[in-house]
N, C-alpha and C positions, 0 to 999 in steps of 0.2 A: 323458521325464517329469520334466522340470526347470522346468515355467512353475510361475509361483508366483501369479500373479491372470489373470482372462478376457482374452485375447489381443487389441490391436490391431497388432500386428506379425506377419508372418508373412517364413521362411525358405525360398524354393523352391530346391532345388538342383538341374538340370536338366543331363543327361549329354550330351554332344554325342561319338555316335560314330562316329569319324573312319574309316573303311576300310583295314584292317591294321596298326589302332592297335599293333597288337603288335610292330612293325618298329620304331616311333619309337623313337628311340636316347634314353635321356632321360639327363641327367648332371646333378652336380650343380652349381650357381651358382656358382663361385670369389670372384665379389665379393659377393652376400647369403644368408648362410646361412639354410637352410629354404626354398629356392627350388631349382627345377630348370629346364632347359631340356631344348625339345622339336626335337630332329631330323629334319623331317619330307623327309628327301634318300629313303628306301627309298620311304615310301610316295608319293609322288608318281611315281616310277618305276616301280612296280606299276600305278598309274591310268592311267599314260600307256601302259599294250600293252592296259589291258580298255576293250574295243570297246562295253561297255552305255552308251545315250544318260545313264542319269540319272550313271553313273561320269565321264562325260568332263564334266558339268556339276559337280561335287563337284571335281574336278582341278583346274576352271576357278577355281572359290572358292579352293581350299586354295590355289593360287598366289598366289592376293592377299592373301593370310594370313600367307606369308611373308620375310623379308630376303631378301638374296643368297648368304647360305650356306644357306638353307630352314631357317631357326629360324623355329618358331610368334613371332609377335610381337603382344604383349599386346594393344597399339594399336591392330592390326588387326582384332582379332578384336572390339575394343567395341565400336569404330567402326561395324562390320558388324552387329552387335546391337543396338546403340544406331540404327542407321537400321531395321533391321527389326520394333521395336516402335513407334516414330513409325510408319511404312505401317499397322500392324495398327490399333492405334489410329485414325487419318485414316478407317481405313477403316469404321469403329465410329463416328466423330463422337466419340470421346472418354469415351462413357456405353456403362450397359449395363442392361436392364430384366431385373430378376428378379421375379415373382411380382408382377405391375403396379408395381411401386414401379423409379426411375429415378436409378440414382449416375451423381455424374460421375469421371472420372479424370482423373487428372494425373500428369505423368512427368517422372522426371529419373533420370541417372545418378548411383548413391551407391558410390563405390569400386568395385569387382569386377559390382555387382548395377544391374541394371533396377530400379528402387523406380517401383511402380505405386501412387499412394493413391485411396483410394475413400472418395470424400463422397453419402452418401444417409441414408438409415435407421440407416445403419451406417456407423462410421469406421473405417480400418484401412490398413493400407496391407501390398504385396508386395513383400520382396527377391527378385527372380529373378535367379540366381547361374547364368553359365553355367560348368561344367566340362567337363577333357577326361580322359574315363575310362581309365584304364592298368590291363594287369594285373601282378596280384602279383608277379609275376617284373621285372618294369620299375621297382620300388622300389627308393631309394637310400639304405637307412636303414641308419646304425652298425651293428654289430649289438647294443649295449646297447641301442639304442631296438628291432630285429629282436624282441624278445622282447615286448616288448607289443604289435606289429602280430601278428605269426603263429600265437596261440590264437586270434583270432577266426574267423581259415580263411577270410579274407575271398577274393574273385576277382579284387578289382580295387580301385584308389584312384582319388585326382581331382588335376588339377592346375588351381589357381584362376586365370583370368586376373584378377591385380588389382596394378591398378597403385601401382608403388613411390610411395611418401610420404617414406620419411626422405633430408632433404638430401644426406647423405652417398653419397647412391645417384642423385640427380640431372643430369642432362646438364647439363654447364659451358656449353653451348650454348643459350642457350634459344629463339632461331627456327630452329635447324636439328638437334632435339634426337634426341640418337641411339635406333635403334628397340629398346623393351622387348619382349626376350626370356624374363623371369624369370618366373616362374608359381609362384606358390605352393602346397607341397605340401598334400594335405588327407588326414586320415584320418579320417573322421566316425564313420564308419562303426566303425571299430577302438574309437573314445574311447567310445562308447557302448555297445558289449561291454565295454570294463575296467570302465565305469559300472554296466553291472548284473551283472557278477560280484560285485560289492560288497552287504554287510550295507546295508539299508535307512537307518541311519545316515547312511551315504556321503550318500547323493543330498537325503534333507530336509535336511542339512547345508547341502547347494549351495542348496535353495530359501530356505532361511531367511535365510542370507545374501544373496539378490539383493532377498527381501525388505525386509531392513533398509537394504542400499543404495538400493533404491525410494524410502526414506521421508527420506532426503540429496539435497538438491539441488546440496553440493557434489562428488557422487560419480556425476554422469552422465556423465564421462570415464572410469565402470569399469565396462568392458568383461563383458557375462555370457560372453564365453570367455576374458577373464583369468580370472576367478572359475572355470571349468572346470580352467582352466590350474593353477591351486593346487592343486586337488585331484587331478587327474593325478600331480601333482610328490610330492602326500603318498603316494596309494597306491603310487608308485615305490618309493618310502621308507620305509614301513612295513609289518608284517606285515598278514596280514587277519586277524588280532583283533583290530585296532586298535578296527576300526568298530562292532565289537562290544561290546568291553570296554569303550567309555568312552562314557559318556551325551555326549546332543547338545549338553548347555550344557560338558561338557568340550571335547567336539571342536569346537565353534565359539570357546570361549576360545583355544583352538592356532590354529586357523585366522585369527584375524581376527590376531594374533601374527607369522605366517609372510605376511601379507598386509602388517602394519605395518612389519617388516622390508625385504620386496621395496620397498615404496616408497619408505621411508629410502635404499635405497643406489641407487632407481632406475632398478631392472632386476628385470622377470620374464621367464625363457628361455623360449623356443617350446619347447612338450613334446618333439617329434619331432628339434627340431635346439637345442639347449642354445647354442648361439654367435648365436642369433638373440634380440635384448631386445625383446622387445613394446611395455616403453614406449617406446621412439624414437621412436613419431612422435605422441608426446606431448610438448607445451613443459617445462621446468622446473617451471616457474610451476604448470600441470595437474595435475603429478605431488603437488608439495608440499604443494599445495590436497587430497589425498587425502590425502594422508599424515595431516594436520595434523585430519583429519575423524576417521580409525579410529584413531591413534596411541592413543586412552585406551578403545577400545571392551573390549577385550583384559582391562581393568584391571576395568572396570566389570561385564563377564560373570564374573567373577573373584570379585566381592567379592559380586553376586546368588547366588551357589553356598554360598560360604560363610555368608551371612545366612540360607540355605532352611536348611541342613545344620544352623546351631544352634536354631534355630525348632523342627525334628526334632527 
């Protein structure tokens, strides 16, 4: 419950489960923090002694999925997604008829996700994000981050195939570039149990603010899970009477403060792994342009507080 006006984007997360997901050895990334890689040596060896037709076709797939030490490889798997919604599609002509009325669609790859848009009656468009579901015991998390994953009592997490963006993570090679094994950790699931453990505060906080960045057109490079990300970072960090005790034009003067700060120095940490900066695969330039948009928001909620307060 965090949109803040009538939807034309929509988030599909779609679990892709793999056959004794439980065997995948997952460890963590040494070269990008908040990423993990997937082991798929057991369970390909399990598929290869079960005799069922639709098991040895799944085997057949998961081999092509992976390197030569059997690391899932990011590439592969888009590659392979990325040709199975072109078929689905092809095979649809493109459009789809609801209730007599006739949208067409169009597709393209946007990072991690299949982005399906639909033009008819209605405009909008689908991320469909494929993940690969692990359970709770297969998690690689500190154990300072351990304690916010483990009251939700979740069963299982995701690992995202999305491919690396920041240079620094780039093949030196670029016609013969080495194969992406790193998978991005997700805990959706967890961040939205810490979200409604929280006084109602918390979360209009988060709407208000994507609201006001809505109405910035130099703030379309901020991210609505950076904006999650803040407020993750604050209930890390505060008691839970914070959200209580302090009215919403206090906690959004804080807020927009710890958001003009991150951008000043040009880092906000991945919630789940703190060594990972979010903005990197944002320019300078990007960053600045934010900065230089909220740097006086902070001052300005600050000084409407105090002008209501003497008005009282």
């Amino acid at each position: 419950n965090l949109k803040v006006a009538r939807p034309d984007e929509f988030d599909l997360v779609f679990n892709l489960g793999i056959p004794f997901y439980e065997t995948i050895v997952v460890t963590p990334d040494p070269q990008m923090p908040g990423n993990v890689r997937l082991d798929l040596t057991r369970v390909l060896d399990l598929l290869k002694d079960d005799p069922r037709k639709d098991r040895r076709a799944i085997l057949k797939l998961l081999k092509s999925w992976v390197d030569e030490n059997r690391f899932l490889v990011v590439n592969k798997l888009c590659s392979f997604m990325q040709g199975s919604f072109t078929r689905a599609l092809n095979r649809i002509a493109y459009s789809i008829k609801v209730d007599g009325q006739v949208s067409v669609l169009t597709h393209k790859m946007c990072g991690p996700a299949q982005t399906i848009f639909v033009k008819g009656n209605m405009k909008y468009s689908v991320d469909f994000v494929p993940a690969i579901r692990l359970g709770a015991q297969q998690n690689v998390l500190p154990a300072d981050r351990l304690r916010y994953y483990s009251p939700a009592m979740l069963p299982y997490w995701e690992a995202i195939a999305k491919p690396l963006k920041t240079p620094s993570f780039r093949s030196a090679n670029r016609e013969h570039p080495e194969p992406q094994t790193s998978f991005r950790s997700s805990f959706y699931k967890a961040e939205q149990a810490l979200l409604r453990r929280k006084h109602p505060n918390c979360r209009d906080a988060i709407k208000i603010m994507k609201k006001l960045r809505d109405t910035k057109t130099n703030l379309t490079n901020l991210k609505s899970y950076y904006i999650k990300t803040l407020f993750l970072w604050k209930i890390s960090d505060s008691p839970d009477s914070y959200w209580q005790e302090h009215s919403l034009t206090v906690i959004l003067t804080n807020m927009f403060a710890e958001l003009t700060e991150c951008l000043r120095q040009h880092r906000l940490p991945f919630f789940w792994d703190a060594e990972l900066n979010m903005l990197d695969v944002l320019t300078a330039n990007q960053v600045t342009e934010m900065y230089r948009c909220v740097q006086g928001m902070s001052k300005q909620l600050n000084l409407a507080t105090v002008h209501r307060s003497r008005a009282s």
